[in-house]
Structure formats: C-alpha cells, structure tokens
N, C-alpha and C positions, 0 to 999 in steps of 0.2 A: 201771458206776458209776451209781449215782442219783442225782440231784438233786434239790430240795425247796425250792419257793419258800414260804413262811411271809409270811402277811402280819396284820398286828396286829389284832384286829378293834376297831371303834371303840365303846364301850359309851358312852364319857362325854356329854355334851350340850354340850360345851366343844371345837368343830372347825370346822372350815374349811371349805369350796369353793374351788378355781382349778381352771382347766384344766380344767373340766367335773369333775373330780375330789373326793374328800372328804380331808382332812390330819387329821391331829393337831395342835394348834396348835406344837407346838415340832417338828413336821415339814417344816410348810413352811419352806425357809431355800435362801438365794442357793445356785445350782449351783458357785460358784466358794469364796466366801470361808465359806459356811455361817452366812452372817448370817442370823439369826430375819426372816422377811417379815411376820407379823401388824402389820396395819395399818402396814405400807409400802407403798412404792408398787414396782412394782419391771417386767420386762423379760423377755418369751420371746423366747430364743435359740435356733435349734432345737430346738424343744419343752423346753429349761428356764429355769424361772426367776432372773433375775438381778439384784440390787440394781444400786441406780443407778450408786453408783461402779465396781461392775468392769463395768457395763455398756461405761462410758466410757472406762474404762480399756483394757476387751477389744477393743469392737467398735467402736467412734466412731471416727470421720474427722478428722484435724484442721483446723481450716481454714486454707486458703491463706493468705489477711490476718494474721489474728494468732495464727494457732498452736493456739489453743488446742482443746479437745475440742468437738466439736457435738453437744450433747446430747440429749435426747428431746425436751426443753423448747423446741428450737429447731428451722429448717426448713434441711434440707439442699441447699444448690443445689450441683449436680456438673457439671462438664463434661471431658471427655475423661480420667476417674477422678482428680478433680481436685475439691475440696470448698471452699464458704465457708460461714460464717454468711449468714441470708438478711441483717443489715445489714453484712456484710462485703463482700456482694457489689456490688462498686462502681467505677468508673472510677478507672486507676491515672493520670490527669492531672488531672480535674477533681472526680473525689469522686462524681460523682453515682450515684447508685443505679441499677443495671442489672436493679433484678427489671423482667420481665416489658420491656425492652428491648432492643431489636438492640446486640450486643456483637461487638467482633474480639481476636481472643489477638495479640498480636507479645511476641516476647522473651521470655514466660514470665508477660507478663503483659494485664490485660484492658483493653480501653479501651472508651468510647460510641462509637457512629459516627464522631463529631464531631470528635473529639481524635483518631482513628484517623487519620481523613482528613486532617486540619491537621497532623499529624508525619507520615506515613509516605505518604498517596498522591500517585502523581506529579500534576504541576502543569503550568498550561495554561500554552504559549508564549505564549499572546496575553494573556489577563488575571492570570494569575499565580494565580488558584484553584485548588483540587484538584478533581484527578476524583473525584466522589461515585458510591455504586453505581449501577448502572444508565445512567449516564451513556454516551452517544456519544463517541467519541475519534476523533480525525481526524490521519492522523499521514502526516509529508510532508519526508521528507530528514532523519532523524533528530530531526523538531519533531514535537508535538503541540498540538492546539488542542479546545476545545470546539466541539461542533456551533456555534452563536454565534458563535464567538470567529473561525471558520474564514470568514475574507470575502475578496471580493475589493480589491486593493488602489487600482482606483479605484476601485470604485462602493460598494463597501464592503459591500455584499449577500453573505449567507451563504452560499456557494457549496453548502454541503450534500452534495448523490450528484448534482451536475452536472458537467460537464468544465469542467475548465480547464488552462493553462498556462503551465507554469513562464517568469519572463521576470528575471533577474538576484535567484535568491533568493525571489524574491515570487511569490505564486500568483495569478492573472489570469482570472477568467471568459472562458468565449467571446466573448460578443458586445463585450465593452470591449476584450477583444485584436483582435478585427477591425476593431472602431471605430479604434482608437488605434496598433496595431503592424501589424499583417499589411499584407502587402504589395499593393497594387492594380496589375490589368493597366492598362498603359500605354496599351493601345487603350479599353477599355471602361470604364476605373476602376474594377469591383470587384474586392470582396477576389478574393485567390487561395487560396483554401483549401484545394485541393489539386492535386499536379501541374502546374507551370508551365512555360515556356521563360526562359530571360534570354539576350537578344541586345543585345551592346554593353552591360551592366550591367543593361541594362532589362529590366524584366521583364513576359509577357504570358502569359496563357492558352493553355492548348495550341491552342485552338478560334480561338481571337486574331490569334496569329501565322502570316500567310498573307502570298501571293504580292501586293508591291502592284500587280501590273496585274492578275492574272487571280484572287486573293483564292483560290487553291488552297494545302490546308495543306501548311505547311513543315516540323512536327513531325514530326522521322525522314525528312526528303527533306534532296536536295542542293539548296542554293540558296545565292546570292552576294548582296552589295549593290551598289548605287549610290545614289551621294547619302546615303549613311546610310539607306538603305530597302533590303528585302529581296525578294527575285525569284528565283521559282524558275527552272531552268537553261533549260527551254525558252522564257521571256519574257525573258531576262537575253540569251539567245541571238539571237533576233529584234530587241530593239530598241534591243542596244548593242554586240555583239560583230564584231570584225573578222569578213570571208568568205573562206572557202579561193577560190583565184583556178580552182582545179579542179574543186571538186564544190559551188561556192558556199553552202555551209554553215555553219553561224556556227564559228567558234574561241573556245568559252568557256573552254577551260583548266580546266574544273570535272574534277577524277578524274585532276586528272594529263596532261591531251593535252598534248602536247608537237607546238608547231608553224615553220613557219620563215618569215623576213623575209626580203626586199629589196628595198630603192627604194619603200616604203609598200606593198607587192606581200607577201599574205601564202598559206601553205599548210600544211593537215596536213600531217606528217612522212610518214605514207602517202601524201599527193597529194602530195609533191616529187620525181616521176618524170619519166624522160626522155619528149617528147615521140614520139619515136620506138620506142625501145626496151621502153621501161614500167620500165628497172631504176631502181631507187631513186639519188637524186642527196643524198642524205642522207651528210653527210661528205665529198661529191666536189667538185671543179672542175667546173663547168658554165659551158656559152653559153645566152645568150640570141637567141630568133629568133622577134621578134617580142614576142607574150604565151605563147611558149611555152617554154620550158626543152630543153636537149639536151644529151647526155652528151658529153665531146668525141672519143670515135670518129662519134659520128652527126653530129658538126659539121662535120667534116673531111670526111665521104662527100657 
C-alpha cells in the first residue's frame, strides 16, 4: 500500500510564518478547538499551537489560593507540585507575600517564618519564645531553654556546654554548687568533690581522715575511736587498751578478739592457759597461784 503526503503549495502573497514554518492564513488555527490564530496571540504545546483559552483550560495549574487558572500572563510559583498565582503566594496567617521569602508548609498550608514559629515551634521553659531556626536548644528533664535562657540559678550566668548540677529541679553551675552546696572536709574545709569518708556524720577527704596520733590513713584500714577521734588499731592498741597479763599485748577487741577478766586481771582467750599444763582454762574452773592461773588437776598435784 502507498501513501502520499500532498502538501498545498503557497502561490498567494497572503501567509504566515510560526514555528519557523510558512501557513496559509486560515491554516494556522488552535491544535485543540481550531480557532483561526491570525493576529492572536496564542501557545506551543508540544510543538502545537494553542489559543489561550484551551491553553488554560488544557495545560494551566490551578492555584492553591483561589482556584483559579494561571495563566501565561502570570508567574507560576510551585512547590512540592503545588501552584499559586505569584500574588497568591502568601502567608496563610498574616498575608504577607512569600515571593522570594523563607516559607514552612504545615497542614497543607503556607506560612512566613514568623507566624510558623509563633503557632507551631516549641517554646522556651525559661522566656516563653519559640525556637527560631538555627537556634541552640538545651534540654534538661523533659524542659527546654534557649542557649540564654539556660542559667544558673544563683549566679544566673548562662551555663551554655559547661557542667553543672541538678539540686531540687534547678540546674547549678559548678563553681556556685561548690560555693553554696557541696560538702567540705571537716579537717581541711575544702570542698569534697570527689570520693570522701563520713565518720560519725562528718565528713572528710579520703587523704583527711587519718590516725590522730600517728596521721596514718584510715581509708580501708581498721581503726576505733576515743574521745570522738579516730586511731588506727596499732596506736589505739599502745595507748588505751587493756594488756594480756600473758603475752602483755594490748586486747583491742578490733576483728573480733575475744578476751577474758578477772579481778581487773585481763587475757587473750589463747593466753588463758594453765600455768602448768598449757591446756586452755577457757570455759573451765580454775586456781589461782599467785599471778599464774592452773587447771584443777595441776592444783591439787
């Protein structure tokens, strides 16, 4: 089968130009409705020509604001396939015109910075503002504050990326909690900022709390008091503790020794052996003979 394109030749002087092309003047006409274009104004579509109305009709956006077509005659703003007129395009709180402004979408609709921020961004514990973009957030037991807003509660200075600590709810720089709260050794008065002892409620440095005759530390040793002062076992031993009447060594009792009385006469439970024998008088009837102790088979021999 053959085909045969036929094209009209143009003799007349009475024609057109578009599209780099030559017409016949009742040639050129809208691709859609076949409206005559001579001296209209009119719209390439994919390479065809289109009057204005089905241009609008076909291809035009409507706009978001009020619906209506945007036309050639106007400037298309789009976002996220999403159209206004350019004086449509405008803040859904205050009105004001977003060309060529920082804008946020919520809800399906557009707002300025401003108004974005004033309804919808969260707000500071401390002054009650919104967080604006770029803004620091400093957030602390379910609060938030601005960099600013974030102080301490005495001194009031912006505590910022420095340490502080929590004291009934409130946040506390260091140096005002050391000043004002933390605890000082008992011996030396300063703060204890870390690792302490507390003897008797008090409290002292580990480095603090020593032996008062011999000032040997007491941290992790066995040691007793006298007087309300503390002493480790070997001075506690020398210069308050009863003496076995046997091996004359002090009876501190520190660890548990268990020792034995009588008549102001004192003995390790080891040294209260017969003088005779050596067997233990721990739990027995015993004589006495002299300053020495005996069992009562070796008392009667």
């Amino acid at each position: 089968m053959l085909f045969v394109s036929v094209f009209q030749l143009i003799f007349s002087g009475e024609y057109t130009t578009a599209m780099d092309q030559n017409y016949h003047k009742d040639h050129l006409a809208c691709h859609n409705c076949e409206k005559k274009l001579i001296a209209c104004r009119y719209i390439l579509k994919d390479e065809h020509p289109h009057c204005i109305p089905c241009y609008q009709q076909l291809f035009a956006s409507n706009c978001e604001e009020c619906t209506k077509p945007i036309g050639p005659d106007f400037k298309d703003l789009s976002y996220k396939e999403r159209h206004w007129h350019e004086f449509c395009f405008k803040c859904s709180e205050c009105q004001k015109s977003l060309v060529d402004q920082p804008f946020a979408p919520k809800n399906e609709k557009i707002f300025c910075s401003d108004c974005h921020d004033n309804i919808f961004a969260a707000r500071c514990d401390g002054c009650n503002d919104p967080f604006r973009g770029g803004m620091k957030k400093f957030e602390y037991k379910g609060k938030q504050w601005h960099e600013q807003c974030f102080t301490c509660t005495v001194c009031n200075q912006a505590i910022s990326n420095k340490s502080f600590i929590p004291r009934d709810e409130k946040v506390i720089c260091v140096p005002c909690y050391e000043e004002n709260f933390a605890q000082r050794c008992t011996k030396c008065s300063n703060v204890i900022n870390k690792g302490g002892v507390t003897y008797k409620n008090t409290p002292f440095h580990k480095d603090c709390f020593t032996c008062t005759n011999c000032s040997k530390l007491l941290s992790g040793e066995k040691f007793t008091s006298k007087d309300e002062k503390p002493y480790c076992a070997d001075c506690y031993g020398e210069l308050f503790a009863k003496r076995c009447c046997q091996c004359t060594k002090p009876i501190t009792g520190i660890g548990g020794t268990k020792f034995i009385s009588f008549e102001e006469r004192h003995w390790h439970s080891e040294c209260f052996n017969c003088a005779k024998c050596n067997g233990s008088m721990v739990g027995r009837g015993f004589l006495m003979n002299g300053d020495s102790i005996l069992c009562p088979e070796c008392g009667r021999s």
